[in-house]
C-alpha positions in Angstrom: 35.0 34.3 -38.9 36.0 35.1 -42.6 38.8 37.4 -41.3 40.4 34.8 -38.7 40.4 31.8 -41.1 42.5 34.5 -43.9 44.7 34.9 -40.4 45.7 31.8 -39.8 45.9 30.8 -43.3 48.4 33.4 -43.7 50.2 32.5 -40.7 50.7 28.8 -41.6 53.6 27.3 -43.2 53.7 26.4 -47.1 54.0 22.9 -45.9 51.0 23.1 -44.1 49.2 25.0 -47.1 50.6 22.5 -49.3 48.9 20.0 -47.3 45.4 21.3 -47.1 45.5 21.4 -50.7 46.6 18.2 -51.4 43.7 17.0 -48.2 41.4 19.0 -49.9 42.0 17.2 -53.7 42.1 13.5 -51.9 39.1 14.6 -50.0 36.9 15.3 -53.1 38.4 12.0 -54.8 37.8 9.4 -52.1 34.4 10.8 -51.8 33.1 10.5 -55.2 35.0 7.4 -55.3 33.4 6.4 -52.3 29.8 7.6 -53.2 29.9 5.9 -56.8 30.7 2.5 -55.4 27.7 3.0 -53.3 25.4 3.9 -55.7 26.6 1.4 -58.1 26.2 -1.5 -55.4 22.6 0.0 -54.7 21.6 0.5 -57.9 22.9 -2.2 -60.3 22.5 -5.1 -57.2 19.0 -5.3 -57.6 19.0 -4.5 -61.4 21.6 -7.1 -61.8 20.0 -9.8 -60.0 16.9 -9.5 -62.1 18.3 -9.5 -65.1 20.3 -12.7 -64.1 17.1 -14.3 -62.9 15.6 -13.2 -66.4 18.6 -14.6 -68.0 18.2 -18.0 -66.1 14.3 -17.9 -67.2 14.9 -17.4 -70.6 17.7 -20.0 -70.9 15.3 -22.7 -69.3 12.8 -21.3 -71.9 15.0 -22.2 -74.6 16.1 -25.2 -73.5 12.8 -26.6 -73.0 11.8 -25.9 -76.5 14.7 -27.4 -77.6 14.3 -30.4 -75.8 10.4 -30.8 -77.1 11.6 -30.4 -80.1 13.9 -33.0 -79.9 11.5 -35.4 -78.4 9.4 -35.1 -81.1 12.1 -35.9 -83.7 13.1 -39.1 -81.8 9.6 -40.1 -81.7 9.2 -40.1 -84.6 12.4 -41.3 -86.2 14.4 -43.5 -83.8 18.0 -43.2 -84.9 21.1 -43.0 -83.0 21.9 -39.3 -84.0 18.8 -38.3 -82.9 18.7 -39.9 -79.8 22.1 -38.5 -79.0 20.6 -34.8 -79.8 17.4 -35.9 -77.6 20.1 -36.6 -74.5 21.9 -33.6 -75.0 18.9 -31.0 -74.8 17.4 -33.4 -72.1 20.3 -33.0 -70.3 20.6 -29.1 -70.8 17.1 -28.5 -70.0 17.8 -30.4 -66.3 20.8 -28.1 -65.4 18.9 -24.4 -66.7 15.6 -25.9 -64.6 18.4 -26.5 -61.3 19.9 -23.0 -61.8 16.2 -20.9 -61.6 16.5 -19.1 -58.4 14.3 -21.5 -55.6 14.9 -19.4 -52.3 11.7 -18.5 -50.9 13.3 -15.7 -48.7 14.9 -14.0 -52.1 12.3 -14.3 -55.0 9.3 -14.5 -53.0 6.1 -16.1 -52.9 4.7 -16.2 -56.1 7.7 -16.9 -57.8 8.4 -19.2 -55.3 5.0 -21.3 -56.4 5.6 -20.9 -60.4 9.5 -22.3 -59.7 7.4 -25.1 -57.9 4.9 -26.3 -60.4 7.9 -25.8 -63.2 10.2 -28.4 -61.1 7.4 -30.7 -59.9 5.8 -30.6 -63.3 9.2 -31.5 -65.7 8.9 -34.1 -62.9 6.4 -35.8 -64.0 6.3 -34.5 -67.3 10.1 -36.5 -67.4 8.7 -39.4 -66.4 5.5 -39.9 -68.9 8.7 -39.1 -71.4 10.9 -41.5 -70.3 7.8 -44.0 -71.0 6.5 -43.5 -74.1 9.8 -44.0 -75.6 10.4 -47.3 -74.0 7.0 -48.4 -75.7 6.5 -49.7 -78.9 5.3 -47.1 -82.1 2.6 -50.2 -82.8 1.3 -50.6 -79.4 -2.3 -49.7 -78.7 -1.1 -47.4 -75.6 1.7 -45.5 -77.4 -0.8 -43.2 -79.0 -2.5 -41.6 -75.9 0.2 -41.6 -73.8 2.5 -39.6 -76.7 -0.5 -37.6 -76.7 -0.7 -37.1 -73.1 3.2 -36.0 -73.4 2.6 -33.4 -75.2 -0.1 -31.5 -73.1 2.5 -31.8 -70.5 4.9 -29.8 -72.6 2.3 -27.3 -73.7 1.7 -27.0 -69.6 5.5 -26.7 -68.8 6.0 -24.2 -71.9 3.0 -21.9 -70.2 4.0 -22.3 -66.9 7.6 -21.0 -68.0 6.3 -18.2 -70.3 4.7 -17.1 -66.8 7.5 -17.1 -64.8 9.5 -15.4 -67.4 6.5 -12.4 -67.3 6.1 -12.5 -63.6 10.1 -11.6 -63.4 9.6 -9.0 -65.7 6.9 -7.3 -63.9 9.0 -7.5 -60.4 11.9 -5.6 -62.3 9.4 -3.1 -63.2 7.9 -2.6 -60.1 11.4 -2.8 -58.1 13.0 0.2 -60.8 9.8 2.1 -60.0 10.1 1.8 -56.5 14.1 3.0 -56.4 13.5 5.7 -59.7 12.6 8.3 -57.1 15.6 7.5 -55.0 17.9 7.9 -57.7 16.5 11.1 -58.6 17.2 12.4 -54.9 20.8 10.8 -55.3 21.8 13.0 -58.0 20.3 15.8 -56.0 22.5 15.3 -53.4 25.1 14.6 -55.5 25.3 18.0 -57.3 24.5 20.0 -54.0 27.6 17.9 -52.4 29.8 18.3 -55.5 28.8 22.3 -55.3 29.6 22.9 -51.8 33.1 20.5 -52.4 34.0 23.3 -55.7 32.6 26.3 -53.3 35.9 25.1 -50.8 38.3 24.3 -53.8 38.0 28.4 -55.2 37.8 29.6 -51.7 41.7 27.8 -50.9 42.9 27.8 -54.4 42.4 31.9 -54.0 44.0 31.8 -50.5 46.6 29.9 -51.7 47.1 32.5 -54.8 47.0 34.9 -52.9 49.6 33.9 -50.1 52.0 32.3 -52.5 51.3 33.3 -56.2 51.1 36.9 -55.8 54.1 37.4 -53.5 56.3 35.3 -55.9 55.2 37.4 -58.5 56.0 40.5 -57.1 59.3 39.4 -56.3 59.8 38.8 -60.0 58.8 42.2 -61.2 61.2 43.6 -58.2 64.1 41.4 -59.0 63.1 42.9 -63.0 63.2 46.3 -62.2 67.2 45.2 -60.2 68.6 43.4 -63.4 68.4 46.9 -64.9 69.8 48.9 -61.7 66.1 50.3 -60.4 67.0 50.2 -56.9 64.2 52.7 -55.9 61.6 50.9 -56.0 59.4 50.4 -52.5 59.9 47.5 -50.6 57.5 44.2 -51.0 54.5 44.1 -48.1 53.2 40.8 -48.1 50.7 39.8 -45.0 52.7 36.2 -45.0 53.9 35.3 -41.8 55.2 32.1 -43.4 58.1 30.8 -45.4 57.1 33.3 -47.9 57.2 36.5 -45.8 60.4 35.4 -44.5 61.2 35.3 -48.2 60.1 38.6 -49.1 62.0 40.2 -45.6 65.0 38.9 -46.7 64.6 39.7 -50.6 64.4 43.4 -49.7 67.1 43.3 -46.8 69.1 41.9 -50.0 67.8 44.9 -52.2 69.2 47.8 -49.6 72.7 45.5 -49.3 73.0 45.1 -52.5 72.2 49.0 -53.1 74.7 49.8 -50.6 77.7 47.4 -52.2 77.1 48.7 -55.3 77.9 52.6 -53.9 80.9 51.3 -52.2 82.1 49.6 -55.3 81.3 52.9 -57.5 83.0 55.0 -54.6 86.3 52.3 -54.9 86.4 52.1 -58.7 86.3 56.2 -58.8 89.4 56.1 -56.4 90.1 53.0 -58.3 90.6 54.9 -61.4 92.3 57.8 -60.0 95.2 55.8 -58.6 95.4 54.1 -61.6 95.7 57.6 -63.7 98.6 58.9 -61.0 100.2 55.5 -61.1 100.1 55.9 -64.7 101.6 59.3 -64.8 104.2 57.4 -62.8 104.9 54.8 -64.8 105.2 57.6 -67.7 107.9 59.2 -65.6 109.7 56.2 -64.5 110.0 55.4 -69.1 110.9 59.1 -70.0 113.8 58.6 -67.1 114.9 55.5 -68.1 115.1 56.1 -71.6 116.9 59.2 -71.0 119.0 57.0 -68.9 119.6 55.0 -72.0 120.1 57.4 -74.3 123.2 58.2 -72.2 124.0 55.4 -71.9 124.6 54.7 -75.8 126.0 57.9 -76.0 128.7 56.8 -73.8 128.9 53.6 -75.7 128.8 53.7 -78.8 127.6 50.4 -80.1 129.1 51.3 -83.7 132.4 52.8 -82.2 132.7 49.2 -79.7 132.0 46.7 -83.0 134.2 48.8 -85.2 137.4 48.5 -82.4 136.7 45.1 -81.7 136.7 44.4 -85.4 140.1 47.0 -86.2 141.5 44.9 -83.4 140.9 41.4 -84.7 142.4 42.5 -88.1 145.9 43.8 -86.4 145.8 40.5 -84.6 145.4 38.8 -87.3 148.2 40.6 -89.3 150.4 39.9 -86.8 149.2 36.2 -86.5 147.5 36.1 -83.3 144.8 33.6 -84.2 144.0 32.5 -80.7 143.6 36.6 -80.2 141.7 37.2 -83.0 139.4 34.7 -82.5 138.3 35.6 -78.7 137.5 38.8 -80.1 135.6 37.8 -83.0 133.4 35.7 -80.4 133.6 38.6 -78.1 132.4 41.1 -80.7 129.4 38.5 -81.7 128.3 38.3 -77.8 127.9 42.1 -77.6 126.2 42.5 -81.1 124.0 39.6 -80.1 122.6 40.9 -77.1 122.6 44.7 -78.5 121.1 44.0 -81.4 118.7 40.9 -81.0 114.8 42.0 -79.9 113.2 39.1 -81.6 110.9 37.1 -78.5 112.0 33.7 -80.4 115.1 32.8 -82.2 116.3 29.3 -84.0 118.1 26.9 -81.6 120.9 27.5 -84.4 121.6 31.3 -83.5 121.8 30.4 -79.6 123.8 27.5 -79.7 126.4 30.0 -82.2 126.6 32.4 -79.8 126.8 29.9 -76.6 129.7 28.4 -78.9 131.3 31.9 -78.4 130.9 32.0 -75.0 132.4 28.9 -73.9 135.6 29.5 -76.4 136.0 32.7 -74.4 135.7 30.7 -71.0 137.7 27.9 -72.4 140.9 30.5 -73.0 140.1 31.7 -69.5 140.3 28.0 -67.9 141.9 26.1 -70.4 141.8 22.6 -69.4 139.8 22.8 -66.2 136.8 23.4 -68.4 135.5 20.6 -70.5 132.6 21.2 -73.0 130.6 17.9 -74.5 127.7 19.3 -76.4 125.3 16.6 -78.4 122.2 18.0 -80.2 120.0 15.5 -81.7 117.3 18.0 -83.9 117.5 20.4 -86.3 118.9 24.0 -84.9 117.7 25.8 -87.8 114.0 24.4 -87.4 113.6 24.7 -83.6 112.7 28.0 -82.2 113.6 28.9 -78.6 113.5 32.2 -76.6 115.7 34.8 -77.2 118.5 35.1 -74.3 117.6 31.4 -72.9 120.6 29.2 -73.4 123.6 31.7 -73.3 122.6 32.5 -69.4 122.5 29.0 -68.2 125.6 27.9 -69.1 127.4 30.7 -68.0 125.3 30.4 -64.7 127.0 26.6 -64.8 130.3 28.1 -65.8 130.9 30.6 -63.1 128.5 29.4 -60.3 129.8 25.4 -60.8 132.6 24.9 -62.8 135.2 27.5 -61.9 134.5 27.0 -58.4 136.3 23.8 -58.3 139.3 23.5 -58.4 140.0 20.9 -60.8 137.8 22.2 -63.3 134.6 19.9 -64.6 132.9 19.1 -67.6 130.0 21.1 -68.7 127.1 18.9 -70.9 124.6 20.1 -73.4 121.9 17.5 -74.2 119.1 19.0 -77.1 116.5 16.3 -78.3 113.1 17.0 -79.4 110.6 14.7 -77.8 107.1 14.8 -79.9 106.1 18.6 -80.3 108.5 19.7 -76.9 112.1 20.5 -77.5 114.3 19.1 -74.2 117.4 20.9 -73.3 119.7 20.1 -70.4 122.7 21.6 -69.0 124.7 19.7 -66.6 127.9 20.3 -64.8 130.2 18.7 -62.4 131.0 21.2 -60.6 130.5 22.4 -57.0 126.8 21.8 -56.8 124.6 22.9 -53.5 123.4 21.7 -50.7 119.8 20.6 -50.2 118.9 24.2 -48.3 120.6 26.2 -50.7 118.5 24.1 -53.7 115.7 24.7 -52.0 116.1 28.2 -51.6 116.7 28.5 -55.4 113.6 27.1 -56.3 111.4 29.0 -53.7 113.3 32.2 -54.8 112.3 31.4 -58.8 108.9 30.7 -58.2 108.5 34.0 -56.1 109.9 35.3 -58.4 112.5 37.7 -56.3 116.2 37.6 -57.1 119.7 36.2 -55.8 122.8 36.3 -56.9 122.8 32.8 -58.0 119.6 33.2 -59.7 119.2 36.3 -61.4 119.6 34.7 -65.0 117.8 31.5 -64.2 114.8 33.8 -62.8 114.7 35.6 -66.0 113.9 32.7 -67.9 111.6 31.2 -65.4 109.4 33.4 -65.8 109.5 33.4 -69.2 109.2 30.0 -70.2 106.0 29.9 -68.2 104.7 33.2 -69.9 105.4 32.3 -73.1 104.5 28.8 -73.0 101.4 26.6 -71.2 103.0 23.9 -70.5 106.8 25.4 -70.6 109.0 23.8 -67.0 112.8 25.0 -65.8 113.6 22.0 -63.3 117.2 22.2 -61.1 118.6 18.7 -59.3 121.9 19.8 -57.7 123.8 17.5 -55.4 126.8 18.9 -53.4 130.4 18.3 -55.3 129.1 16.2 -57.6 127.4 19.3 -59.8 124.0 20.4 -60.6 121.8 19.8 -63.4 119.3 22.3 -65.3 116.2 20.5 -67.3 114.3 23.1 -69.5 110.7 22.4 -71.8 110.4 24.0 -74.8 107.0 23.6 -76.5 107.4 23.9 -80.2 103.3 24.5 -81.3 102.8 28.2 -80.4 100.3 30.7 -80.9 101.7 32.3 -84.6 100.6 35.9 -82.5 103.2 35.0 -80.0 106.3 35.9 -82.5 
């Protein structure tokens, strides 16, 4: 029997667990609860009817002594304030003599005779009172009927003082009669109470045992795999509830996640050698194209190109050529800027010098087809802007816009600093593009992959966005009417940045 309730307790749900438990706990409360009240209503009924009888006796009691006492005073001295007090304990003694218990079928017969000769004696007693007052102190009856008065209060004190000790014995003999049933009650009580904490260890170690212990061991295995032990046995639980389904899928996730983490360390081995061949790659791909440099400045000689370009501007200048002399001065700057400058960030001033350079160059290729209205409302030599990021777009706006219409077009620089972000936009009116050709423009910058409209802008689309969070290149282009190239510049960097 033992064997098939540890069974089916194992094979029930947690709900179901939860709710013998909680059955269990209501059970024991409702029936103490239950089992007070009843003891309570059997016990302190009768005890608290006798002590309100007693209570009623003793009032009357009181209030008849009172009342004799008052009569006495009046008798003797006939005032107003006396005869007031008189009323009042008259009165009183009337309403504690109506309230004494008079049911023959509740107090019985001889209390039901004492209440009698109480009531029918105050009667009478009443009326010999009510008499003697109404006489005279001086006549010759006053005497013995004042006298006759008082053996009727002597009789109604006794007959009260009776009552009052006939009550008392009936509690006595009624708490006598139920003492032995109390002490069975508490008997039962404990036996009950016994049995009730007998069932409340028997579930409370079922319910350890099917829910406590298998959550702990799931703990100490879960322990032992936040410091990689993944070789520990598997949990056996008998549940067949929520919990064994718990503890199945607990060690189903113990083996996946074993096997997971040998494919990961199989991947991050191959991981790591691809990464060491692609960096022996890499290291190729630098040696070759430094060596690809190197012959490249030995076939340009940086020193040898600045020192020609310079020899040059002095003949031209000795023979008056200033137009000459100056396209190679701003020539000469273009090369030495962009040979020379590795700086990330440069001041606003040093790119708008050498985009000054650039369009008096284009300006002595177009002359008057290109027009050039620049307006810069900031400091150049505060403002700080990346390296390579003006000179590009205007020549993008130069060749790809301008010189592609016939009549020329004018070419607009715009420069303001807005709060903490430096605005800079370059407009032309030039050729512009069509919708499908914008479109492809932006799609190709964000993808970052090239075309030959967009190798320059690229370039510094990517960078603004590296370099800066909240850094934006925008293009609006309309066709023959010229395209227009909105750049953000944040100006509050990271100082590591530079």
């Amino acid at each position: 029997m033992g064997q098939y309730l540890r069974d089916t307790w194992y094979r029930i749900t947690v709900r179901q667990k939860l709710a013998v438990n909680i059955a269990l706990i209501v059970l024991v409360m409702v029936f103490f609860s239950v089992f007070t009240i009843l003891i309570l209503r059997f016990s302190l009924g009768d005890v608290n009817r006798i002590l309100d009888d007693n209570v009623r006796c003793h009032e009357f009691q009181d209030a008849l002594e009172q009342e004799i006492e008052a009569f006495n005073v009046y008798a003797r001295n006939r005032t107003e304030e006396n005869r007031g007090t008189y009323n009042l304990a008259c009165v009183r003694t009337e309403r504690c003599l109506a309230s004494l218990p008079y049911d023959y079928e509740e107090i019985g017969e001889e209390r039901y005779a004492r209440t009698w000769n109480i009531r029918n004696s105050y009667e009478q007693y009443s009326r010999s009172r009510d008499r003697v007052l109404e006489m005279a102190p001086e006549s010759s009856e006053y005497v013995a009927s004042l006298y006759a008065v008082i053996d009727r209060q002597e009789y109604l004190s006794d007959y009260a003082r009776l009552l009052a000790q006939l009550m008392v014995k009936e509690g006595n003999t009624s708490y006598q009669e139920r003492a032995p049933l109390f002490y069975r009650m508490s008997g039962w009580i404990g036996l009950i109470s016994l049995l009730m904490i007998v069932a409340a260890f028997v579930i409370t170690s079922l319910t350890y045992g099917s829910l406590i212990d298998p959550v702990v061991m799931v703990v100490r295995s879960a322990r032992e795999l936040s410091v990689n032990n993944y070789e520990s046995a598997d949990i056996v639980v008998p549940n067949q509830d929520e919990i064994g389904e718990l503890v199945a899928t607990f060690n189903r996730m113990k083996h996946a996640t074993k096997g997971y983490i040998d494919t990961l360390r199989k991947n991050a081995e191959m991981a790591e050698l691809l990464h060491r061949d692609e960096m022996e790659r890499v290291e190729m791909e630098r040696q070759m194209n430094e060596a690809q440099l190197e012959l490249l400045k030995s076939q340009i000689n940086p020193h040898f190109l600045f020192n020609t370009l310079n020899t040059i501007g002095c003949m031209a200048k000795l023979e008056d050529a200033d137009t000459t002399g100056r396209m190679i001065r701003s020539l000469s700057h273009l090369f030495r800027y962009n040979l020379k400058t590795t700086e990330q960030f440069v001041t606003l001033d040093s790119e708008l010098k050498v985009a000054d350079d650039y369009i008096y160059i284009q300006k002595m290729r177009f002359g008057e087809r290109l027009v050039y209205d620049r307006r810069v409302e900031t400091d150049a030599k505060l403002a700080t802007i990346p390296s390579f990021s003006l000179q590009p777009v205007i020549e993008n706006a130069v060749i790809h816009g301008i010189a592609r219409k016939e009549e020329g077009g004018t070419l607009y620089l715009r420069i303001c600093l807005r709060g903490d972000v430096l605005s800079v936009v370059v407009a032309d009116t030039g050729v512009g593009m069509s919708g499908v050709q914008l479109r492809e423009l932006r799609e190709a910058l964000k993808d970052r992959s090239t075309s030959k409209r967009g190798i320059g802008l690229g370039n510094i689309y990517r960078r603004l966005h590296l370099l800066y969070e909240d850094g934006e290149l925008k293009i609006h282009s309309r066709p023959g009417r010229g395209t227009v190239i909105r750049m953000r510049i944040p100006q509050k960097r990271d100082p590591d940045v530079e």
